[in-house]
C-alpha positions, 0 to 999 in steps of 0.5 A: 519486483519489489515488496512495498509498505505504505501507509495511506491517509484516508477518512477511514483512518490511517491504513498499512498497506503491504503489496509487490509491485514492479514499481513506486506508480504501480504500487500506489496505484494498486493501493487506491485499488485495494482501498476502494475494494475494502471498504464500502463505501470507499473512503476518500483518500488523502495521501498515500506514503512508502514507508519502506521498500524491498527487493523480492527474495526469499525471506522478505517481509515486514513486522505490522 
């Protein structure tokens, strides 16, 4: 599993999205979930990015 930081383009603005994921597809597809459940209504999203990935172990985190 890792801990993923991404940033997502939307017409809401951009988005830091932080999430764990057992991989780069999942992790994008659980942030479109995450965004359309958020915000009503859902906002359109242009591009999804990685911004940083890591290993699940204790202490792992990022700074926003």
């Amino acid at each position: 599993m890792y801990l993923y930081r991404l940033d997502a383009e939307t017409s809401a603005g951009t988005l830091a999205l932080v999430l764990v994921a057992e991989g780069e597809e999942q992790a994008f597809t659980a942030a479109e979930e995450h965004i359309e459940r958020h915000f009503l209504p859902a906002p359109s999203i242009g591009e999804i990015s990685i911004v940083e990935k890591k290993r699940i172990t204790p202490g792992a985190g990022y700074i926003i």
